[in-house]
C-alpha positions as CSV (number, residue, x, y, z in Angstrom):
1,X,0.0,0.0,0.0
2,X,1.6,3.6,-1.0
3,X,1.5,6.1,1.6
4,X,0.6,9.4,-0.5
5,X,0.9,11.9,3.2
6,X,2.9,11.5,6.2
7,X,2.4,14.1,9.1
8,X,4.3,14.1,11.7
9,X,4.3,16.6,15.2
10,X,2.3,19.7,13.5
11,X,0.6,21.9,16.1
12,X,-1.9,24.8,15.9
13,X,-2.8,27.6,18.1
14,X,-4.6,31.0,18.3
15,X,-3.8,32.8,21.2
16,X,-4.2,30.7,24.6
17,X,-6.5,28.4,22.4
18,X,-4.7,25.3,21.1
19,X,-6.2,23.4,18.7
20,X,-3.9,20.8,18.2
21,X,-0.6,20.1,19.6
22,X,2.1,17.9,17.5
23,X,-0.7,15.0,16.4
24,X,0.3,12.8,13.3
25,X,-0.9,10.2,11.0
26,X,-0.7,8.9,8.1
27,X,-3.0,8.4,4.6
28,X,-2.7,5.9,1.7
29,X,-3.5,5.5,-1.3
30,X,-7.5,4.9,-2.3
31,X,-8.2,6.2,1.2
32,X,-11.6,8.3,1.5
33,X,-11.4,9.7,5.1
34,X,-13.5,12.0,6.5
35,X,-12.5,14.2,9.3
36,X,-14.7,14.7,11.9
37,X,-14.6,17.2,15.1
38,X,-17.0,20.3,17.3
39,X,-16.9,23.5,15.4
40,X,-14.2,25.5,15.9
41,X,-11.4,22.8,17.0
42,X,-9.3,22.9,14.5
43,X,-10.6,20.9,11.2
44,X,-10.4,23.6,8.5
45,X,-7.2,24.9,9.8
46,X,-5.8,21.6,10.0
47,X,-6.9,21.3,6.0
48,X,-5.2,24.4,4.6
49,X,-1.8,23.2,6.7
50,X,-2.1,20.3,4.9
51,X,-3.0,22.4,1.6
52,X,0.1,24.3,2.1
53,X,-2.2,27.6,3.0
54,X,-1.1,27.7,6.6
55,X,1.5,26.4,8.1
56,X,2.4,24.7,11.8
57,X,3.5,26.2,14.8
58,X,5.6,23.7,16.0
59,X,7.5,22.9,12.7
60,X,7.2,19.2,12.0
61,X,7.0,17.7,8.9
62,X,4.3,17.2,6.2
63,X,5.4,14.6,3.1
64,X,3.9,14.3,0.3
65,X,4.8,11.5,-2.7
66,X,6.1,13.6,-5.1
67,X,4.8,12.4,-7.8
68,X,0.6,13.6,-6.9
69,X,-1.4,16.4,-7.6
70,X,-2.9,17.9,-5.0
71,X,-6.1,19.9,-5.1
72,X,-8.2,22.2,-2.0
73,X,-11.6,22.6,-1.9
74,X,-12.1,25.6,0.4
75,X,-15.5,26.6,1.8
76,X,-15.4,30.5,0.2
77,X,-14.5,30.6,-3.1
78,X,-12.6,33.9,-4.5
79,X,-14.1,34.5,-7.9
80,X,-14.4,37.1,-10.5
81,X,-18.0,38.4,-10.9
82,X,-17.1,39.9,-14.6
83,X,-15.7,36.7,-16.1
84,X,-17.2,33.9,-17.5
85,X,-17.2,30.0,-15.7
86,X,-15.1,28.9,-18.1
87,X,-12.1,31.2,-18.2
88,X,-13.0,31.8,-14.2
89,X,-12.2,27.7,-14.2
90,X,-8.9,27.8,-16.5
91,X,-8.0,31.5,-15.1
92,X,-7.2,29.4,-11.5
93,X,-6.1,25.6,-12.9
94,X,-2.7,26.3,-14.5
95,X,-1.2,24.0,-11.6
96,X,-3.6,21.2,-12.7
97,X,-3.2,21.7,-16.5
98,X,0.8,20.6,-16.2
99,X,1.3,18.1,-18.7
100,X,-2.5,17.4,-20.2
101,X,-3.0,19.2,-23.5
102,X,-5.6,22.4,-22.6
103,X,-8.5,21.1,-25.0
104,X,-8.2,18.1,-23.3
105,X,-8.6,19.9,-19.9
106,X,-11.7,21.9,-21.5
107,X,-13.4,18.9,-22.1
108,X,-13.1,17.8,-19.0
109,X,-14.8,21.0,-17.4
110,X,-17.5,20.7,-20.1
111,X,-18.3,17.7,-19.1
112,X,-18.5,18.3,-15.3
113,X,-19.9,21.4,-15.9
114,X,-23.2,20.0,-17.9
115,X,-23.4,17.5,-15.0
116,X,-23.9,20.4,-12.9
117,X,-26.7,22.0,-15.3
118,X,-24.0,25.4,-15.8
119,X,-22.8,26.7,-19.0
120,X,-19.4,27.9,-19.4
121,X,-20.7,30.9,-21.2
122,X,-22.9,32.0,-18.1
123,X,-20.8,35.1,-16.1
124,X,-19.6,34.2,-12.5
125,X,-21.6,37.7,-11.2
126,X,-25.2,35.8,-12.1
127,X,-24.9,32.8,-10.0
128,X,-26.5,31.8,-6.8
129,X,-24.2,30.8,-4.1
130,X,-24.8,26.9,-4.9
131,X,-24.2,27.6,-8.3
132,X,-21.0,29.0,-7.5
133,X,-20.3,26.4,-5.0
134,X,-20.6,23.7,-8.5
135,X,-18.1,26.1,-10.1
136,X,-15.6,25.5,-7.4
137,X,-16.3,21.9,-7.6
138,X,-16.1,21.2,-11.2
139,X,-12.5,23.2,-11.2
140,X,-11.5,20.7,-8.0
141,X,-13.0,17.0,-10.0
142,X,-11.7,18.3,-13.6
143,X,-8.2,18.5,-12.5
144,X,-8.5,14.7,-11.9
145,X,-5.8,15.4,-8.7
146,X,-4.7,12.2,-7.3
147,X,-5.3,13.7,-3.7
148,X,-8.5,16.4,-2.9
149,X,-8.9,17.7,0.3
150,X,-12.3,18.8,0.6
151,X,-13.8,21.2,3.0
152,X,-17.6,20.9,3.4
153,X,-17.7,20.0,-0.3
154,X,-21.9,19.4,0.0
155,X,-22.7,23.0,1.5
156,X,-25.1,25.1,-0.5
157,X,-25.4,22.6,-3.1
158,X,-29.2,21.1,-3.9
159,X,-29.9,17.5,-3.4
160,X,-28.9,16.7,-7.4
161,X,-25.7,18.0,-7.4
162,X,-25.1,16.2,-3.7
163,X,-26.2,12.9,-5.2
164,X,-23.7,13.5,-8.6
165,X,-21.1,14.7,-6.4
166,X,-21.5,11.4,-4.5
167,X,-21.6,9.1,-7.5
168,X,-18.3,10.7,-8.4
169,X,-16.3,10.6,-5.9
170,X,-17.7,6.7,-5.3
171,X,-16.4,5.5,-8.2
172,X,-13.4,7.6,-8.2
173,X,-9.7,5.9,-7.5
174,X,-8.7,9.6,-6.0
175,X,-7.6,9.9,-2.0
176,X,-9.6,12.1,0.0
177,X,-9.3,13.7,3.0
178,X,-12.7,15.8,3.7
179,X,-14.6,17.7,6.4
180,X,-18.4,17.1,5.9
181,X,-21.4,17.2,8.3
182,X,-23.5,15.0,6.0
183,X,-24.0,11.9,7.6
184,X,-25.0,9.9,4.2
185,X,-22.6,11.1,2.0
186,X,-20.4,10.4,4.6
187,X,-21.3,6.9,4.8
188,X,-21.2,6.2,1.2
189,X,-18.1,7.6,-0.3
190,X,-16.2,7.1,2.7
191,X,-13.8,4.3,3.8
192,X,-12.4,5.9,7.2
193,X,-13.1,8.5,10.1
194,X,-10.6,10.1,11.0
195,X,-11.5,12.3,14.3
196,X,-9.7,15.3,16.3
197,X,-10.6,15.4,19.6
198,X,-8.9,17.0,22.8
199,X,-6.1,18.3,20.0
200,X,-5.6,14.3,19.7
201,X,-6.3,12.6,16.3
202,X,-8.0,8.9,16.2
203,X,-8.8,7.0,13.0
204,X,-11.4,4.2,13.0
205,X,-11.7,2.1,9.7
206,X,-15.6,2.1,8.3
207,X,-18.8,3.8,8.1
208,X,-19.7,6.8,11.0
209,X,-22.3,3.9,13.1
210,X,-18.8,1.9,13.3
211,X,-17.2,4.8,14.8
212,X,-20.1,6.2,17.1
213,X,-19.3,2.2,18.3
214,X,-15.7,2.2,18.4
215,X,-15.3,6.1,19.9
216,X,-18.0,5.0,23.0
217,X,-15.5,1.9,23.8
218,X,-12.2,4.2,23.1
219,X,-13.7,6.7,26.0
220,X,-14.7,3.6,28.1
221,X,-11.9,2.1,28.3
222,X,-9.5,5.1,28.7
223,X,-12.0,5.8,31.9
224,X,-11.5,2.4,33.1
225,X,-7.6,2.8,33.0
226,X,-8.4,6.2,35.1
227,X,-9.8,4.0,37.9
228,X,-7.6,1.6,38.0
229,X,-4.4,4.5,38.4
230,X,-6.9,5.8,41.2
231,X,-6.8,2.6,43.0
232,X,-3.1,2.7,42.7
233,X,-2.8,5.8,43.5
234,X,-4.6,5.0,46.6
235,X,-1.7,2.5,47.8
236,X,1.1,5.3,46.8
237,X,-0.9,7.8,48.9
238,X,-1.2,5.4,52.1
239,X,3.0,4.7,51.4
240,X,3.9,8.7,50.9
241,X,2.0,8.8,54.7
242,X,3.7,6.0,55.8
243,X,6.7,5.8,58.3
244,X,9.5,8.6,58.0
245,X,12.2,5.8,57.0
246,X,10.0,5.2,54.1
247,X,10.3,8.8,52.7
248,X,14.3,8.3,52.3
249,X,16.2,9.4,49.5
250,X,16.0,5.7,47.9
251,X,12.8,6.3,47.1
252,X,12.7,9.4,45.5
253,X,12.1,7.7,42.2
254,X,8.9,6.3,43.4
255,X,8.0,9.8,44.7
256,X,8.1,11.1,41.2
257,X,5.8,8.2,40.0
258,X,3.0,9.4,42.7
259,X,2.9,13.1,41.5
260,X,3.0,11.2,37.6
261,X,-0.2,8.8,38.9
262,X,-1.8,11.8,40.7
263,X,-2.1,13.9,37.4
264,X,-3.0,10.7,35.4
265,X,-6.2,9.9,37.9
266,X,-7.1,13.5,37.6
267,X,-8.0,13.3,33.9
268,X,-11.1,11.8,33.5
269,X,-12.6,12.1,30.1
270,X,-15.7,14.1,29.9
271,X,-17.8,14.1,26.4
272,X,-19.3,17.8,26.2
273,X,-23.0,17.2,24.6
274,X,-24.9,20.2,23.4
275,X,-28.3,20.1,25.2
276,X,-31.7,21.4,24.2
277,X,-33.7,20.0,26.7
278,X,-34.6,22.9,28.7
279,X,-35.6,24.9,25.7
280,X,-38.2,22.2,24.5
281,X,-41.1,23.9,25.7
282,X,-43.0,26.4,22.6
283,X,-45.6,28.8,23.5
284,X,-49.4,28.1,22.6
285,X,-50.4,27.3,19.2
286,X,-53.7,28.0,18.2
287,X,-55.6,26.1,15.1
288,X,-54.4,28.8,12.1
289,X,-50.8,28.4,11.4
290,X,-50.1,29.6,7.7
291,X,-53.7,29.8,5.0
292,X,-52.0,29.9,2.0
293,X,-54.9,31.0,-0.8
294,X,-53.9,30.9,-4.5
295,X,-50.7,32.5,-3.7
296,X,-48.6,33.9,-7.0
297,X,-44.8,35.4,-6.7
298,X,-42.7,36.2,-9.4
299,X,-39.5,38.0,-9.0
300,X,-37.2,39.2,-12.0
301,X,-39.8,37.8,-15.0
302,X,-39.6,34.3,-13.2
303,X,-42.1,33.2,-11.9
304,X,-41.4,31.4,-8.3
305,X,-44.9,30.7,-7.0
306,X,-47.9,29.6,-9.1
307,X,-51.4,29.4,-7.3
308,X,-50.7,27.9,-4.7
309,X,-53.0,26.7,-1.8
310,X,-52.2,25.3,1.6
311,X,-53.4,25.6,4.9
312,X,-50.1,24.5,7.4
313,X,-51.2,22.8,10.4
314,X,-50.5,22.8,14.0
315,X,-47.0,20.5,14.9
316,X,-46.9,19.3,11.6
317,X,-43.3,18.7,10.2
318,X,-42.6,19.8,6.6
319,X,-39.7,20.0,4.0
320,X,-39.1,21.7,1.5
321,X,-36.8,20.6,-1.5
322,X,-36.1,21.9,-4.9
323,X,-32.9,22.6,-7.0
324,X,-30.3,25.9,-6.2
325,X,-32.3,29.2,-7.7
326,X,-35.8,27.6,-7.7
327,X,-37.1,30.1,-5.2
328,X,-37.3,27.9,-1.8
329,X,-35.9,31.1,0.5
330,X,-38.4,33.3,-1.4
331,X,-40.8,31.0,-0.5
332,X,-39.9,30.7,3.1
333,X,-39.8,34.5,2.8
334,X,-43.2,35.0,1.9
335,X,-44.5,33.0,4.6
336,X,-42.9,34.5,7.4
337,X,-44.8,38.1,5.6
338,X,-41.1,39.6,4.9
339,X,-42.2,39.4,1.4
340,X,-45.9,39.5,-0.2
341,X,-47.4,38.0,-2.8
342,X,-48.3,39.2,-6.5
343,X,-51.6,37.8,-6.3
344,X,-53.9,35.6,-3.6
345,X,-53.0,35.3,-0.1
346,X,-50.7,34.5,2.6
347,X,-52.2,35.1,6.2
348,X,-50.9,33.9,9.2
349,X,-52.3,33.2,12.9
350,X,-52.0,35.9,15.4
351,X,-50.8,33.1,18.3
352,X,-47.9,32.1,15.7
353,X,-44.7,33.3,17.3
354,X,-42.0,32.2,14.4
355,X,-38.1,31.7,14.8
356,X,-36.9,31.9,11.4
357,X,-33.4,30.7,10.8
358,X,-31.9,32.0,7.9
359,X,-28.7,32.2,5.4
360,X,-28.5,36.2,5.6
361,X,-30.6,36.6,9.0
362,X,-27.0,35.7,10.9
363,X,-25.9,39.5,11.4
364,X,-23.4,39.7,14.6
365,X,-21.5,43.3,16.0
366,X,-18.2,41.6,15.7
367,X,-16.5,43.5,18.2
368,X,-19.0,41.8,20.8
369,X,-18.5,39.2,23.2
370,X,-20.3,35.7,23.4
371,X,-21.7,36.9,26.8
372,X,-22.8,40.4,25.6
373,X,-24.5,38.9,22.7
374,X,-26.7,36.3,24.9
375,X,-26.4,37.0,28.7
376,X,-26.9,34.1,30.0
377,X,-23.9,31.7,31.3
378,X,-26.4,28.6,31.7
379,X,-27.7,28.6,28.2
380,X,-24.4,29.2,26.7
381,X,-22.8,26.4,28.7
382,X,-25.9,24.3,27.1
383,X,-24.7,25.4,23.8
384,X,-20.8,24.3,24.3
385,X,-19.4,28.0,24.9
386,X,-17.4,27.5,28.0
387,X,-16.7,30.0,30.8
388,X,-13.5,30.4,29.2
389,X,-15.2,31.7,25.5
390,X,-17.6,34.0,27.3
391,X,-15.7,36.8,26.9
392,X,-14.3,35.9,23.3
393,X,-14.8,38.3,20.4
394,X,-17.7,37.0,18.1
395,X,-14.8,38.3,15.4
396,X,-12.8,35.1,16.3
397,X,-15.2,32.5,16.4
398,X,-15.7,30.2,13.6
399,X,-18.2,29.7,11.3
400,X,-19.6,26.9,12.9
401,X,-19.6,28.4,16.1
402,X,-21.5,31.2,14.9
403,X,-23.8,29.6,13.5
404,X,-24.6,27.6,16.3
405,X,-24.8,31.2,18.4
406,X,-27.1,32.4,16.2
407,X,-29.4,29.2,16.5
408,X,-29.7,30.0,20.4
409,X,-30.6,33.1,20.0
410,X,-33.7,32.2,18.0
411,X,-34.6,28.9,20.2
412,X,-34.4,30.8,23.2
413,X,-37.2,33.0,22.5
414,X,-39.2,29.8,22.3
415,X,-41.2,30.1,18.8
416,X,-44.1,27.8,18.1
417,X,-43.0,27.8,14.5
418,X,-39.8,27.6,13.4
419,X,-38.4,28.0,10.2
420,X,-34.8,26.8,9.0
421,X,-33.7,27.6,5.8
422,X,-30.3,25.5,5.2
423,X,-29.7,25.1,9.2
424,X,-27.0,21.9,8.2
425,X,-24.9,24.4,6.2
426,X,-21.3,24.7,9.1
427,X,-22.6,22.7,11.5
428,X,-21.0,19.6,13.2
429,X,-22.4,16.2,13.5
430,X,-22.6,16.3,16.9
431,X,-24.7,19.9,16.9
432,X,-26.8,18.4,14.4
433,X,-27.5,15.1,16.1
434,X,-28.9,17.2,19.3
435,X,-30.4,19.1,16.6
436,X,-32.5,16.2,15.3
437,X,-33.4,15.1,18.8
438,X,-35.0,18.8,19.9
439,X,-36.3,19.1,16.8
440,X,-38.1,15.5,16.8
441,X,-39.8,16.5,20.6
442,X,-40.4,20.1,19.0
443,X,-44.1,20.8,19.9
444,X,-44.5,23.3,17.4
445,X,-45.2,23.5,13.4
446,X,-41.5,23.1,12.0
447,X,-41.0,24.1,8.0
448,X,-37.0,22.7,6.9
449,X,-35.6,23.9,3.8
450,X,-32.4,21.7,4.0
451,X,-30.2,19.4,1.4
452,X,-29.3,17.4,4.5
453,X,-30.9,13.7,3.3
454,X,-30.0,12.2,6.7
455,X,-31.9,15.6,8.6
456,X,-35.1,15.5,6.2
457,X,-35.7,11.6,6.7
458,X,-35.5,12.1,10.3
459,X,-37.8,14.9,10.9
460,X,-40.3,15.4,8.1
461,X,-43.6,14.0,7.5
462,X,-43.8,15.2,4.0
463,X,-42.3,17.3,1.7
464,X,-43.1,20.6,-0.9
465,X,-41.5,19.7,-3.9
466,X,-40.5,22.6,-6.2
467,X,-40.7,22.5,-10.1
468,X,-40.3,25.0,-12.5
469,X,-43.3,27.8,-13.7
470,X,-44.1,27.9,-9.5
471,X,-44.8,24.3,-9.7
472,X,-45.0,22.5,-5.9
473,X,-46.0,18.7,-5.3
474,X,-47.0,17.6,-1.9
475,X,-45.2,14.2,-1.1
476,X,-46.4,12.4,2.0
477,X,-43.2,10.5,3.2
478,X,-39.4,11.0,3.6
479,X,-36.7,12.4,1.5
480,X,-35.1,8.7,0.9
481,X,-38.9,7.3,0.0
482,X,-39.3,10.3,-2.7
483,X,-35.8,9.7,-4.3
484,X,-37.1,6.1,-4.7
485,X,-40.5,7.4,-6.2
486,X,-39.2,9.5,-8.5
487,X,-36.7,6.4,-9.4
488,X,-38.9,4.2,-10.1
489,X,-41.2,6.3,-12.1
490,X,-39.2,7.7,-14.3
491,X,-38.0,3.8,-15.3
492,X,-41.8,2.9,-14.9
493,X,-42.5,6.2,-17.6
494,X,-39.4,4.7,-19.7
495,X,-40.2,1.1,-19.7
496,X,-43.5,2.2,-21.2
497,X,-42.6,4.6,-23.2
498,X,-40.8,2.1,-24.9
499,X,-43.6,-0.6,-24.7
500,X,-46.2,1.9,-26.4
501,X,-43.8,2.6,-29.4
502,X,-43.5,-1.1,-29.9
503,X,-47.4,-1.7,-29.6
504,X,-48.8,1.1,-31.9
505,X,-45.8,0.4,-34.5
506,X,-46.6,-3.4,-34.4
507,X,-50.0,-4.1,-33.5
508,X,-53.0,-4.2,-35.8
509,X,-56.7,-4.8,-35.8
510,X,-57.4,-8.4,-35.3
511,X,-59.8,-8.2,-38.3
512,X,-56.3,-7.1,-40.5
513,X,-54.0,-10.0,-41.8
514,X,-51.3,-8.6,-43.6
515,X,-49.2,-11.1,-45.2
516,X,-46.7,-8.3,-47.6
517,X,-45.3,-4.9,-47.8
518,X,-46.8,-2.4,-50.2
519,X,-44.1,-0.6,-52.8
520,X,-44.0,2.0,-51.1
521,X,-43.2,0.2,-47.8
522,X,-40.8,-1.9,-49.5
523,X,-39.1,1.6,-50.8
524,X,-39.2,2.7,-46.7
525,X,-37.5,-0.1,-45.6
526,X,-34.5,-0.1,-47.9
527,X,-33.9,3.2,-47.2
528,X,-34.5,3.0,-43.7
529,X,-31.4,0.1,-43.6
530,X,-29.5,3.1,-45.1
531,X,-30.4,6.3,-43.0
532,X,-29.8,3.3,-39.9
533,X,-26.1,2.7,-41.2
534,X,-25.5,6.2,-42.0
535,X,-26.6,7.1,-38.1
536,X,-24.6,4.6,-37.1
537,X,-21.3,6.0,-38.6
538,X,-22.6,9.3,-37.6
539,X,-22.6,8.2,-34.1
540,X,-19.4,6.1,-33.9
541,X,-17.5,9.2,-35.5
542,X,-18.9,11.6,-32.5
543,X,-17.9,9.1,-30.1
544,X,-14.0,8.9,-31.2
545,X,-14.5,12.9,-31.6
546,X,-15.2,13.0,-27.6
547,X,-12.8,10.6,-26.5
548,X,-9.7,11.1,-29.1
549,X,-9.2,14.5,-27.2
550,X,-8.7,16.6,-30.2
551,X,-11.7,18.8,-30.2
552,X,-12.5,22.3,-29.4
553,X,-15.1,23.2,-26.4
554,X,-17.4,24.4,-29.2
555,X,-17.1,21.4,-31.2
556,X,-17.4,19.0,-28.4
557,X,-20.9,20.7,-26.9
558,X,-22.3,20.8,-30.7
559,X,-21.6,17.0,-31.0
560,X,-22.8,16.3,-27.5
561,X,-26.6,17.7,-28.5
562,X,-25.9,15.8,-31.7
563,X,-25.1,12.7,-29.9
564,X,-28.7,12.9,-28.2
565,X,-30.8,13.5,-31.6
566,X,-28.7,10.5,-32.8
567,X,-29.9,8.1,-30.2
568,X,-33.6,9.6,-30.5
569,X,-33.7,8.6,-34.4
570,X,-31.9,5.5,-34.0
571,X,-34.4,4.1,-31.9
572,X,-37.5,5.4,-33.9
573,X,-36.2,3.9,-37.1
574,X,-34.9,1.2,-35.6
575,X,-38.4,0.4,-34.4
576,X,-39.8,1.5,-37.9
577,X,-37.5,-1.7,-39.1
578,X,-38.5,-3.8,-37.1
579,X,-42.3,-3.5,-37.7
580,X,-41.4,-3.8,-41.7
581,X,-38.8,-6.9,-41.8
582,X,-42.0,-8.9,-40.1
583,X,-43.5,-8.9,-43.5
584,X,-40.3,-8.7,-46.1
585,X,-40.2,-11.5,-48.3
């Protein structure tokens, strides 16, 4: 097995606050890890060291095999608003272009890029932030790296470019070494956890139930070695106080192995949970929640919500899903009244309180402290900010730990409806898992916006599905059970699709025998053998156009619609055959 990273004794601090201090390990080749630890202990930082964007405070060494590309994910992406996703794409990937031929590069990010539903015409200044996110992604896959380092590589994206992104990296021989919060993901491109915890790094082999397993018996056990130094600590204690001529200078040795035991039995390890329990309580709901009455909203010329009608009821549980730039946080603006509708209505009940969580709600004075910003020691110990935070500038927390700031200081005004528009995005799995279990005892009405498959299935009853033109579906079920709907009947719609064609083509009145083709049948079904050969060629000759490598971007997005019309008529005439040679003679 090649190792591709060695790290040994690299440390990080800011200030008195150590993050790590001289951990190492070690990654191989065709590993998938995912790094997992609490907001703000060290994972992104630990990332760019490796990245070569940072570097350690205590020295140590980082080695690379020299022969692999490397290539960083970061979670803000520094872009040009006036250039085009193409040239932003090749303007940053000259590192990554070393050696392959730049058409051939330009396919790639063509390709990736139509995956992603962008054009590389379209300017970087029009995109939403998941859009951009997919630009930043598709520069990372189409360098074909042998090593990514990912940081949150899911946030802000929409469910279809997750599930893509997925796929990808599945089946892809790359390393990786990531920080994600999504639980599913994790589990299916992933091969190992790696976790930081107490500025200590542990790896466990396997999917995240294997280490929520292995962690619980790691902390066990180290707490079972604690009490047995106490018990022998217990001995030394009753020798140190024994008779003078025991205290002699012979045994000065085992005087220094008391004060050594004493500070071992003193560490006992101590898992800090984030706990919602005393905040579970939501004022009185009465029976109107949200009447939504033939409710129209178009913004820009496009058109975001189409008559729609629904009455939201009491402690029902609802998500809302929908590709980036469809209009979900419009949506969720209009029913919290910050925005109102074109036509119809949106009314909502005068005993609704709401806490609305949202992407540009999070609006901190930077310059003031954890405490000033919620006074309140309890609840903030609740919420994993430490006496010795309280008095931190919100300026040097991190985005995780701002994020989970902000979310007390909407739960603690106890809303009866709450509504979280992308409350995944920053957070670490073990905020989110306490997350889940408030949220599941919430006794309120609780609308999600998320891309967070593991968060949806846990907590909804049903989802709004958004289409284009204002379209949305009610689904009764999870996110997983939708997916598999969906799945299943688009192959359903295909299968008989495919069926009918056949039928109506081949089928015929039972009182109609015919036994030969007409001319002018016979003259369609030569020249249908000819148009099916000459589509044939056509379509071999676009396939060694897209993999020879010797095409322009123009000429390869041209032959890829092409490539599609092909198959269309190929099938149709194919059919059309098919239907004749029954009655060639």
């Amino acid at each position: 097995m090649t190792s591709y990273l060695q790290i040994e004794n690299i440390s990080k601090s800011y200030g008195p606050k150590v993050l790590f201090d001289h951990i190492g390990f070690n990654v191989n080749e065709g590993d998938k890890i995912a790094l997992i630890a609490p907001n703000g202990t060290g994972k992104t930082s630990l990332m760019r060291i490796l990245a070569g964007k940072d570097k350690s405070d205590s020295g140590g060494s980082i080695k690379f095999l020299k022969q692999i590309r490397i290539a960083f994910l970061e979670q803000e992406y520094q872009f040009n608003p006036e250039t085009s996703v193409m040239d932003q794409i090749i303007s940053r990937s000259k590192e990554y272009m070393e050696g392959v031929e730049s058409y051939e590069y330009e396919r790639r990010i063509v390709k990736i890029l139509t995956e992603f539903s962008l054009s590389p015409e379209q300017k970087m200044g029009e995109l939403s932030g998941g859009e951009v996110k997919r630009v930043a992604l598709t520069e990372i896959l189409s360098s074909e790296a042998d090593f990514l380092i990912m940081d949150e590589p899911t946030n802000h994206l929409d469910l279809d470019a997750i599930e893509y992104l997925e796929a990808y990296l599945k089946r892809s021989r790359c390393t990786l070494f990531m920080v994600t919060h999504d639980r599913y993901f994790l589990d299916r491109v992933c091969n190992i956890v790696m976790e930081m915890d107490h500025g200590a790094i542990y790896t466990y082999k396997g999917d995240y139930e294997n280490y929520l397993e292995k962690r619980a018996e790691r902390i066990s056990n180290y707490n079972a070695e604690t009490d047995k130094v106490r018990n022998i600590l217990r001995r030394e204690l009753e020798w140190m106080h024994s008779t003078p001529c025991a205290r002699t200078g012979k045994a000065k040795y085992r005087k220094q192995a008391f004060w050594d035991l004493k500070e071992r039995a003193s560490q006992v390890y101590a898992v800090k949970e984030l706990s919602l329990s005393e905040m579970s309580s939501a004022s009185r709901l009465g029976t109107k929640i949200i009447n939504c009455n033939e409710a129209s909203y178009s913004y820009d010329g496009v058109k975001i919500l189409s008559n729609f009608t629904y009455l939201f009821q009491k402690n029902e549980k609802v998500g809302i899903v929908g590709r980036n730039g469809i209009g979900k946080s419009t949506f969720v603006n209009l029913l919290c009244g910050i925005l109102k509708p074109d036509q119809g209505s949106i009314e909502i009940g005068d005993s609704v309180k709401i806490g609305y969580y949202n992407q540009l709600g999070m609006q901190f004075d930077e310059d003031q402290t954890v405490l000033e910003t919620v006074n309140d020691t309890h609840l903030l110990g609740r919420f994993l900010f430490p006496n010795d935070m309280l008095n931190n500038r919100i300026a040097r927390l991190s985005g995780g730990e701002k994020r989970r700031l902000y979310l007390l200081t909407i739960l603690m005004k106890n809303p009866n409806l709450l509504i979280l528009d992308e409350p995944t995005n920053d957070l670490d799995i073990v905020t989110l898992n306490v997350l889940e279990e408030y949220l599941m005892d919430f006794k309120g009405t609780l609308i999600i916006v998320s891309h967070d498959r593991h968060f949806l299935d846990r907590l909804v009853d049903h989802l709004l599905v958004f289409y284009d033109e204002g379209e949305i579906k009610d689904f009764i079920g999870t996110y997983t059970q939708y997916r598999t709907f969906i799945r299943d009947y688009e192959a359903e719609k295909k299968k008989n699709s495919s069926v009918a064609k056949v039928d109506t083509r081949l089928s015929r009145p039972q009182n109609e025998v015919k036994t030969k083709l007409s001319y002018k049948e016979k003259r369609e079904f030569e020249q249908l053998g000819s148009e099916i050969d000459k589509l044939n060629e056509e379509k071999n000759h676009i396939e060694n156009l897209l993999s020879g490598g010797t095409a322009t971007v123009d000429e390869i997005t041209s032959a890829s619609s092409r490539y599609e019309e092909i198959k269309i008529e190929l099938d149709e005439k194919e059919l059309r055959w098919l239907e004749l040679s029954e009655f060639d003679s």
